[in-house]
Structures are given as C-alpha cells and as structure tokens.
C-alpha positions as CSV (number, residue, x, y, z in Angstrom):
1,X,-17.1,-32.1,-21.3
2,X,-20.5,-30.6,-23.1
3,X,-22.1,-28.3,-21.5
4,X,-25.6,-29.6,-22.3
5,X,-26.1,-33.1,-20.6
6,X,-29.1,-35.8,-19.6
7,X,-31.2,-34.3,-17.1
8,X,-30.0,-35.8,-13.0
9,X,-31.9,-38.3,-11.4
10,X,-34.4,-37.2,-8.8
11,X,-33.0,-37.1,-5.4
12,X,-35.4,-36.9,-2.1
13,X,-35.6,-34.2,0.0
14,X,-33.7,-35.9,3.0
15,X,-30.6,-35.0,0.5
16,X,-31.2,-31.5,0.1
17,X,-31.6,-31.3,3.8
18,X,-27.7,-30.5,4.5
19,X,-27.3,-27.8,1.8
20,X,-30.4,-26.1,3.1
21,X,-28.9,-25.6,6.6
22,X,-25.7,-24.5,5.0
23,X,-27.9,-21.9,3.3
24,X,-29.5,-20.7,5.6
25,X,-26.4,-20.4,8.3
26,X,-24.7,-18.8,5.7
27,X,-26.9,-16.3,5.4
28,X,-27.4,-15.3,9.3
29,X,-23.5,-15.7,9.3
30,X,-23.3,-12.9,6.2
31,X,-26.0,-10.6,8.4
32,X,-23.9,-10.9,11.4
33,X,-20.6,-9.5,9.0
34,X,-22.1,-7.0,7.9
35,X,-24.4,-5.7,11.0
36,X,-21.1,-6.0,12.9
37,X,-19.9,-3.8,9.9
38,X,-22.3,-1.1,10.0
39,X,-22.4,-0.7,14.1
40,X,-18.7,-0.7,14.5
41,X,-18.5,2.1,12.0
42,X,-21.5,4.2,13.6
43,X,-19.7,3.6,17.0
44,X,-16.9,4.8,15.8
45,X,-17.8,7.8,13.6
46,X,-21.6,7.9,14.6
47,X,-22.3,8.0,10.6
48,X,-22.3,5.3,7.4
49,X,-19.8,6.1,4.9
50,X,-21.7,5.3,1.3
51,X,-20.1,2.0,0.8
52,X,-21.6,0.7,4.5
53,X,-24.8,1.6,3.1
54,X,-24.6,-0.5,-0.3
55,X,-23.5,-3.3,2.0
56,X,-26.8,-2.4,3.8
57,X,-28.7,-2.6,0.6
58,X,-27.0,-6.3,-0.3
59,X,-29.5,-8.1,2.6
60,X,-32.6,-7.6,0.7
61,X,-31.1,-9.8,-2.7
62,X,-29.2,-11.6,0.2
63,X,-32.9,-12.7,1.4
64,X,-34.8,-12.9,-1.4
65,X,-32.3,-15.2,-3.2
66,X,-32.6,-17.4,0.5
67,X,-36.2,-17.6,0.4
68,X,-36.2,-18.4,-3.2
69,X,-33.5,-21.5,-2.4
70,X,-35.9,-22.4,0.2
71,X,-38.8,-23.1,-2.3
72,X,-36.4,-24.7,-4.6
73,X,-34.5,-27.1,-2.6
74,X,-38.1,-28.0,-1.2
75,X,-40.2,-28.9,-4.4
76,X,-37.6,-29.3,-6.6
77,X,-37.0,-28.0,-10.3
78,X,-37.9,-29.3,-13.9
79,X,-34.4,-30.7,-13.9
80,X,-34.6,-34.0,-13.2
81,X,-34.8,-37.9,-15.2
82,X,-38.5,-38.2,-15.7
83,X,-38.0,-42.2,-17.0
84,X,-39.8,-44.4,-14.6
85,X,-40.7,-41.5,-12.4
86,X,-44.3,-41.3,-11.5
87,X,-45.5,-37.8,-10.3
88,X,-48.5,-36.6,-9.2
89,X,-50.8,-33.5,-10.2
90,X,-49.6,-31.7,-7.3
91,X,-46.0,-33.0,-7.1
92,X,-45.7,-31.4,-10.8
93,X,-47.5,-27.7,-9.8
94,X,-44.9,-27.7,-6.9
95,X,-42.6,-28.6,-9.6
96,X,-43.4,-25.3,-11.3
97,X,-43.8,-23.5,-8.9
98,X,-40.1,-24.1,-7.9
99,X,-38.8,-23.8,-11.7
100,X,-40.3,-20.3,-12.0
101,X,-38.9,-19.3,-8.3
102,X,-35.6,-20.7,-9.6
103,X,-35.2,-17.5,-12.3
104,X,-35.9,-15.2,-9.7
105,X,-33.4,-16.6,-7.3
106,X,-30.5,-16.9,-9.8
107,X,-30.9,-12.8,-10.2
108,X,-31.2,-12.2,-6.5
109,X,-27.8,-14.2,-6.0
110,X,-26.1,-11.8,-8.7
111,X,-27.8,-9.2,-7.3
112,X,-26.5,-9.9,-3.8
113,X,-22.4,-10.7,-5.6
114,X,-22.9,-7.5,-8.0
115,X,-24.2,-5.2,-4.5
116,X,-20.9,-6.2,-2.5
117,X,-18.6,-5.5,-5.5
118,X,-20.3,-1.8,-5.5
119,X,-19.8,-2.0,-2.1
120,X,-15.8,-2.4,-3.1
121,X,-15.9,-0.4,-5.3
122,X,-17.0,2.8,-3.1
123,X,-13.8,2.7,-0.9
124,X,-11.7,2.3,-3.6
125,X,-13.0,5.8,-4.9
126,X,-12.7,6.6,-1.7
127,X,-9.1,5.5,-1.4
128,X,-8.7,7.1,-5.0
129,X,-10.0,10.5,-4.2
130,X,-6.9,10.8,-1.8
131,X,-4.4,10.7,-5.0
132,X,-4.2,13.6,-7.3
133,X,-4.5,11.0,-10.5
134,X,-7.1,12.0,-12.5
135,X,-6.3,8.2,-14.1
136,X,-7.9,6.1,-11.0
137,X,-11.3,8.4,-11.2
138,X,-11.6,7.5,-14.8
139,X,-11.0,3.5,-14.2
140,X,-13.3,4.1,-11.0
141,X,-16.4,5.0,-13.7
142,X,-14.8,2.7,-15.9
143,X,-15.5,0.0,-13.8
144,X,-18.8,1.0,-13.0
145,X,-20.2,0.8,-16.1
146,X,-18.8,-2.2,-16.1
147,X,-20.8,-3.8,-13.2
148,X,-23.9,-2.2,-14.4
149,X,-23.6,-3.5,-18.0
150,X,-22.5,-7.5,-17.1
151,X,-25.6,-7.6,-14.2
152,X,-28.0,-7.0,-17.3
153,X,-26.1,-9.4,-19.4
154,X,-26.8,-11.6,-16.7
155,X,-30.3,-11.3,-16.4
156,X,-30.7,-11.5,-19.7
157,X,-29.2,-14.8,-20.3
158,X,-30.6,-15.9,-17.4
159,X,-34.4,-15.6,-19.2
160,X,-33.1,-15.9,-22.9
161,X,-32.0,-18.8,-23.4
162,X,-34.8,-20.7,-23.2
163,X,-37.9,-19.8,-25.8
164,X,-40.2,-19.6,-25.2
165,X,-40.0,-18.9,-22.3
166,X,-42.7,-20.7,-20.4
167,X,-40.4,-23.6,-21.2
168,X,-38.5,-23.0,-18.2
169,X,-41.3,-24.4,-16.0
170,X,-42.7,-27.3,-18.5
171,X,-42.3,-30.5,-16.7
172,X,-43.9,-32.6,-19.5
173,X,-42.7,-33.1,-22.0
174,X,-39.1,-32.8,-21.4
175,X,-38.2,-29.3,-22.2
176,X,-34.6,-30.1,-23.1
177,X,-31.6,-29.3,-21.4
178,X,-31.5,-25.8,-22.6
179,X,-34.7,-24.5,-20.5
180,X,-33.7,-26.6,-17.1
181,X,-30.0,-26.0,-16.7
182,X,-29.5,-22.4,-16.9
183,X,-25.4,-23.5,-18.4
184,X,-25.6,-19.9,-20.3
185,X,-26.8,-18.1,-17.2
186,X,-23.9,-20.0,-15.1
187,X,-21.2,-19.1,-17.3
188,X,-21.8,-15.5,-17.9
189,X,-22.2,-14.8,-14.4
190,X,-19.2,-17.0,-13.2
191,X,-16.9,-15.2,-15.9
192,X,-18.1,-12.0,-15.4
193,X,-17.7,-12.2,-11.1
194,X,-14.2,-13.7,-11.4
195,X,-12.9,-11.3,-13.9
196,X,-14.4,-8.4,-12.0
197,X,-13.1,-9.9,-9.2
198,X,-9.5,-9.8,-10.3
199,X,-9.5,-6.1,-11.2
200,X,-11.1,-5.1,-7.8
201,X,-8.0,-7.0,-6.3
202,X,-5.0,-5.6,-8.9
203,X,-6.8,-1.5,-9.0
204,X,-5.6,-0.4,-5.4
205,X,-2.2,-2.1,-5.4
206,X,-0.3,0.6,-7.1
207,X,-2.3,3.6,-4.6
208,X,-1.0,1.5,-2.0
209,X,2.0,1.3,-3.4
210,X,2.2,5.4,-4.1
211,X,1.7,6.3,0.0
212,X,4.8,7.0,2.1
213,X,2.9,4.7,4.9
214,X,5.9,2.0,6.1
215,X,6.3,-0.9,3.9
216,X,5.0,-3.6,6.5
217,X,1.5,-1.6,6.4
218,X,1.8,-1.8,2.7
219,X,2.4,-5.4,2.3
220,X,-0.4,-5.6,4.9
221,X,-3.4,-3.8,3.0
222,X,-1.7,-5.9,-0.2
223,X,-2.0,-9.0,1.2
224,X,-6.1,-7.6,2.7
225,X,-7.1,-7.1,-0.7
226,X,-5.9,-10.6,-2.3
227,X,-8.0,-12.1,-0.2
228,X,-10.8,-11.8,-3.1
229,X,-8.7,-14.3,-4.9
230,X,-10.7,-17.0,-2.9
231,X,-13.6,-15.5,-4.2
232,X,-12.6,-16.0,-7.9
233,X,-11.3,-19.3,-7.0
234,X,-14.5,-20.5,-5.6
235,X,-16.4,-19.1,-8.8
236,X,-13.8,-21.0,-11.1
237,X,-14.4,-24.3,-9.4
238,X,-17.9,-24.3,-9.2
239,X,-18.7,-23.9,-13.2
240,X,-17.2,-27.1,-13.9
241,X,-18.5,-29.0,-10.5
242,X,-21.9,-27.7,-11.8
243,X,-22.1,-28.8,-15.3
244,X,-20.1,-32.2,-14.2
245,X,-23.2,-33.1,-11.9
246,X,-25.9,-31.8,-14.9
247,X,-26.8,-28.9,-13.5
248,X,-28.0,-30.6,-10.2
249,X,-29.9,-27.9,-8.3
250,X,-28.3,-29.2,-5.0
251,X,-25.0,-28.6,-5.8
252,X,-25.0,-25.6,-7.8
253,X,-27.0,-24.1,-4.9
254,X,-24.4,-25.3,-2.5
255,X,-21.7,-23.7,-4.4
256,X,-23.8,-20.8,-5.0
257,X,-24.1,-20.6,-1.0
258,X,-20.2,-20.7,-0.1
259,X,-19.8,-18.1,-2.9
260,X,-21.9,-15.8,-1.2
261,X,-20.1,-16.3,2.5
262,X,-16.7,-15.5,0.4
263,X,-17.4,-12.5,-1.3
264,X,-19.2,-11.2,1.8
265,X,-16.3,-12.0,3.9
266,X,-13.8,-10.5,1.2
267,X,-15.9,-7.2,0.8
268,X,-16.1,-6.4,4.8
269,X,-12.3,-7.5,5.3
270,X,-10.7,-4.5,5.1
271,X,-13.8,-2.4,7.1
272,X,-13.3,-5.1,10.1
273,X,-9.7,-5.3,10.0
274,X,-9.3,-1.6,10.5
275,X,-11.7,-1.9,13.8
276,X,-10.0,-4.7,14.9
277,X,-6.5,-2.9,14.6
278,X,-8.2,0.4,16.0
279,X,-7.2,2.4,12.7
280,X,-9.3,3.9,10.3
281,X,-11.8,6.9,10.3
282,X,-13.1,7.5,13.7
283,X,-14.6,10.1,15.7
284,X,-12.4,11.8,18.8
285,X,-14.8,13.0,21.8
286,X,-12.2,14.1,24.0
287,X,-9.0,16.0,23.3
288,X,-6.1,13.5,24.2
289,X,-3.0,16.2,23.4
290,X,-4.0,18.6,26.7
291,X,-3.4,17.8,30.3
292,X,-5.3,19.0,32.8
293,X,-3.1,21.7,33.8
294,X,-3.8,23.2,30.6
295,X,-0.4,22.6,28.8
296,X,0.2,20.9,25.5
297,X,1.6,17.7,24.9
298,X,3.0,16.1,22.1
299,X,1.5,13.2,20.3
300,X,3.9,9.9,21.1
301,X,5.9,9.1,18.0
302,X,4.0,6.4,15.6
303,X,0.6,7.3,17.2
304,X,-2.1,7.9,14.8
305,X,-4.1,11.4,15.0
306,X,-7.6,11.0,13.2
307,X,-8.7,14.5,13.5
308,X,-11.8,15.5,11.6
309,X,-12.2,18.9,9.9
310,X,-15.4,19.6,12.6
311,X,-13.0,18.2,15.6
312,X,-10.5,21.2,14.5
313,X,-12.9,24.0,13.9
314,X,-14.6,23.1,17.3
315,X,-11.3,23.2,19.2
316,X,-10.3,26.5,17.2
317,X,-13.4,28.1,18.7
318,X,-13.3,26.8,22.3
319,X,-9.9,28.8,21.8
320,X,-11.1,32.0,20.7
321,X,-13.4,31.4,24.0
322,X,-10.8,31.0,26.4
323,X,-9.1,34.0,25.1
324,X,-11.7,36.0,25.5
325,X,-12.6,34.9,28.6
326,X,-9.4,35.7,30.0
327,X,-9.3,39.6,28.1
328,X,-12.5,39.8,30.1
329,X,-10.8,38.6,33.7
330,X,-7.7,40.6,33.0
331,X,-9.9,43.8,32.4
332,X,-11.8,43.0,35.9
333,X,-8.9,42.6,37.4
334,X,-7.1,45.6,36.1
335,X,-9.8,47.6,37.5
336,X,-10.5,46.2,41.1
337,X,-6.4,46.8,41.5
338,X,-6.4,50.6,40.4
339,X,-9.8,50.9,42.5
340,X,-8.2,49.9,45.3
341,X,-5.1,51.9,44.9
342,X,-7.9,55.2,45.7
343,X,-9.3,53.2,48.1
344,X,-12.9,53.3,46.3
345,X,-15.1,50.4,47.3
346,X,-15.4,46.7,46.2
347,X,-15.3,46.1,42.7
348,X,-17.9,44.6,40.8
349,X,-18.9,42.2,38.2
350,X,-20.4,42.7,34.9
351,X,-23.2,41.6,36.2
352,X,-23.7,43.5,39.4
353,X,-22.4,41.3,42.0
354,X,-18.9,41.7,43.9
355,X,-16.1,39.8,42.7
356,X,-15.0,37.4,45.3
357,X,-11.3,36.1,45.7
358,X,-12.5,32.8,44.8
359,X,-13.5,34.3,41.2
360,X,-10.9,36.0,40.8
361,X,-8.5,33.0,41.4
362,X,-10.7,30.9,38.9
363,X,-10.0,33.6,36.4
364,X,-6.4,33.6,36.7
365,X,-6.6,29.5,35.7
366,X,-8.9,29.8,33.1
367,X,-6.4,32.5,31.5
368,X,-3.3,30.1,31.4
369,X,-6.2,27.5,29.6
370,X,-6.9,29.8,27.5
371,X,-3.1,31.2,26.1
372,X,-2.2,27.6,25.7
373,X,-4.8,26.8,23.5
374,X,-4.6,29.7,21.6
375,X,-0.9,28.9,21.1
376,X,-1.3,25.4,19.8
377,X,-4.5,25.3,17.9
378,X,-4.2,29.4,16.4
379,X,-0.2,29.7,16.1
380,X,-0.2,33.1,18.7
381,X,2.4,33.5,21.3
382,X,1.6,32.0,24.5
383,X,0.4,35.2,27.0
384,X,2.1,36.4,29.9
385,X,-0.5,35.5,32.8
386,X,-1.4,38.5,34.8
387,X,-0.3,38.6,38.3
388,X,-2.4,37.9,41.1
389,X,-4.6,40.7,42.5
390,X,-5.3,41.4,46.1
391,X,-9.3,42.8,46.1
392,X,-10.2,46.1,48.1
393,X,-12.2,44.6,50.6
394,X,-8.7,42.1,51.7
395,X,-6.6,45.2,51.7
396,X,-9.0,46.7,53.8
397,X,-8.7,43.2,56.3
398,X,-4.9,43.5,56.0
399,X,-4.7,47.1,57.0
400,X,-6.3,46.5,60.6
C-alpha cells in the first residue's frame, strides 16, 4: 500500500452529516469528563491539583480543533477528483478557505492528545514523588522533553511537507497528493501518540508494584492504567484506514474524533475511578475518630484516614485550647473552694461576674474534652479531672 494515492472522489455534504454529529457529541461528551473531573476534585479537596488544571487547559485545542472540523467537513478540502467536476468561483474560495482551516485543525487535535498526555504525566510525578527513586524523577523530565520535542515535530511536518507552501490550498491545478493528504503529518503524529502512549502505560507499573497496598488494589490500578492501550490501538488502526480511503477528510476526521473521546476517557480514568470508589485525596471537615463524649476511638480496621498536614496542625491547636481552657477552670475552681472554706464571698470570674454552678459544671466537661485530645493528638497522659466544687453561695443555702 503507497502512501501517496489518486485524490477521493467528491462526496456531498449529506455524507459528512453523520461524522459531524459524532464530532460534535464527542466533544460535549469530553467537556462533561472532564468538568465532572475538575468539580468532584474541588468538592472533595476544595482545590485543583496541577494535572486537573492541564486537563482544564486541553478544552481550548479541544474547541478550536471542533470549530476548525466544522469549516472543513462543511466546504470541503483540496482533496478531492477534480475530473468531470465543475466548481464554481465561490465553491473553490470555500474550498480554500477549508484547506487552510484544515492545518490549523490538525495542530489543535495534537494539541488537545499532547495536553491530556501532560495531564498524565503530572500524576505520575505525582505518584513518583511518593518513592525515594531518584530514577522515576529523571524518566519523569525524560519524558517531558519528550512530549515537547515530538508536538514540534509534528507541527512541522504538518506545514513542511508541502512547498511551497500556499500549495496546500491550490485547488487548480491539482497540487499533487503531497500538499492535500497530510500522509507525513498522519504518520508522525500517530507514531509519536502510540509510542508515548505505551510508556505512559508501562512507567507506573513497577511504583505500583513497589507499595505494600494489598495485591487486589495493585492488580486494580494495573489493570486502570492499561486502559490507554485502546488509545494506541485506535491510533494504529486509523493510519492505515486513512491512507486506504486516500486521505478522505471524512474519515480521517472520524477517526480523528473517536481518538479524542479515548484518550480523554483514558486520561480522567483513574481521577473518576478514585471518586467513584470514595479513595483518593480528599478534604475531612469534621473529625470522625471523637465521640461526643469526648473519648477517642479507633479507626475500624481497613478504613482509610486521609488526613492533611493543615487537618493535623488545626486539631493539634484546638488541643493546646482545650488544655488551656481547662488550667484556666481548674484555677477558678481551686480558688472559689479555698474561698469558701473562710467563708469569704462569692467567687468571681475573670471577667467580673460571679461564677454560677452552671459554669462551673460546663467547665468540668470541657476539661475531660480537653485531656482526651491532648492525649491522642500531643502523646501527654490523659489528666485526672478535678472534682466537683460546691460554690460559696450553695454552701451558704445548705447550711440553713
């Protein structure tokens, strides 16, 4: 099979009808993956990690390349049998119109591929970061420089290979098959996303592999991440179907479209299945390991804690709070009993106000609070609570 061939026969717009649609419902259905990516993260963390903001960034190439298909699929491109084929003066400026949009959409569509495999690539420096290899932060750049340096060689074969370059957009003469097909921008840009792919899929295997999480959730995240082998699949398939049909701008942007829902699907996999399976980073506004009684309770075996560095230094001072609290009750206390004991008048407050019983009472619950935080979030012993304490002004009541 060459990879030049005779130019396809013009087909009506009624045909490209159906792979518009697709387009375009493959692109609302990519927005919905990844809008219901970024909110379920924000609910759950109230912030965007970095790689939920490069999936962000991938809907403006995600639209661009759409609009450009649009204008495409609707004039049509230079690519077409031009024996026995009549065209008027305005048929042929849409014609060129369409051939020139056609560049510009073939970069936004790598853009879009090359912005989710960043996105990708972000967790698993994130997943990285958790092992003490220096190795993995290396291949991490590695691949980076990668992805940088196979996007230009894209874009430059996508303009190159034609010259000169207004070729691209002659309609007549024919321009040859070298300026309407785009073969050498198809096949460095199929190669490059499937072999990319592959090493996306095969890098975080052996981390995986590394953890002491339970096999089962090993062979789980394993089996997550080959998912991206549909994605190279669908890229090897649909260089041949392309250069089969002559470069026929409906198919290759059919196959162009269902490559897009794939490696949109692949790259939010993981983020979805972790808020499906309630794992994952997330954010804890209440403190589930303290009844109400103020006593500590153990997490239940095989229950996840997802604790955050600001959940533990907020508890830690809420601690120190209680504690004090409860010096500053005990000292009250302490001092209404000996006043009463010389029968000197009603204690007061700090602030200048007599201590009722009812305060007093609170400040004997708020001390046990306070020891039993203090002994599971500090370490200290847990503190005897002081006993209760009968105010002057009682004693007095008693006494008649």
């Amino acid at each position: 099979m060459a990879l030049y061939s005779s130019a396809p026969p013009d087909r009506p717009f009624s045909d490209a009808k159906p792979t518009l649609l697709v387009a375009w419902w493959i692109t609302l259905f990519c927005t919905c993956l990844i809008l219901l990516r970024l909110s379920g993260r924000y609910i759950r963390v109230e912030k965007l990690f970095l790689e939920d903001r490069i999936t962000a960034l991938a809907l403006l190439p995600l639209y661009l390349r759409m609009a450009c298909t649009h204008v495409v699929l609707l004039y049509g491109t230079n690519n077409i049998e031009l024996a026995g084929l009549d065209l008027s003066p305005e048929e042929i400026q849409q014609r060129i119109v369409a051939s020139k949009v056609v560049l510009a959409g073939r970069i936004f569509h790598a853009a879009t591929l090359w912005t989710l495999k960043f996105t990708t690539l972000e967790f698993l420096n994130r997943l990285a970061g958790a092992s003490s290899k220096k190795v993995y932060k290396i291949l991490i750049n590695i691949l980076r420089s990668l992805l940088a340096a196979s996007f230009l060689a894209i874009i430059v074969s996508d303009l190159a290979e034609c010259r000169p370059i207004s070729h691209y957009w002659q309609i007549l003469p024919d321009p040859g098959p070298q300026c309407r097909q785009g073969v050498a921008q198809l096949l460095t840009m199929g190669i490059s996303s499937a072999v990319l792919d592959a090493i996306l899929i095969v890098f975080p295997i052996p981390i995986i592999m590394s953890t002491r999480i339970p096999t089962r959730r090993k062979v789980l995240l394993s089996m997550l991440f080959c998912f991206g082998f549909l994605t190279v699949g669908i890229t090897i398939y649909r260089i041949p179907e392309t250069i089969k049909e002559h470069g026929d701008q409906i198919v290759r942007s059919m196959w162009a479209s269902v490559e897009l829902l794939a490696a949109t699907a692949v790259a939010n996999l993981v983020a979805l299945g972790s808020f499906l399976r309630d794992s994952g980073a997330r954010k804890i506004k209440f403190r589930p390991n303290y009844h109400s009684s103020g006593t500590t309770s153990r997490p239940q075996q095989g229950q996840g804690t997802t604790t955050s560095m600001w959940d533990q230094a907020e508890g830690e001072h809420r601690a120190r709070s209680d504690i004090n609290h409860w010096e500053d009750a005990k000292q009250a206390d302490t001092a209404a009993n000996s006043l009463s004991n010389d029968g000197a008048p009603r204690p007061q407050s700090s602030s200048g106000s007599a201590v009722s019983p009812t305060q007093s009472h609170d400040s004997l619950i708020q001390a046990d609070r306070g020891s039993s935080k203090a002994a599971a979030i500090l370490s200290l012993e847990t503190p005897r609570s002081p006993e209760r304490v009968v105010p002057a002004g009682m004693a007095s009541l008693k006494r008649r």
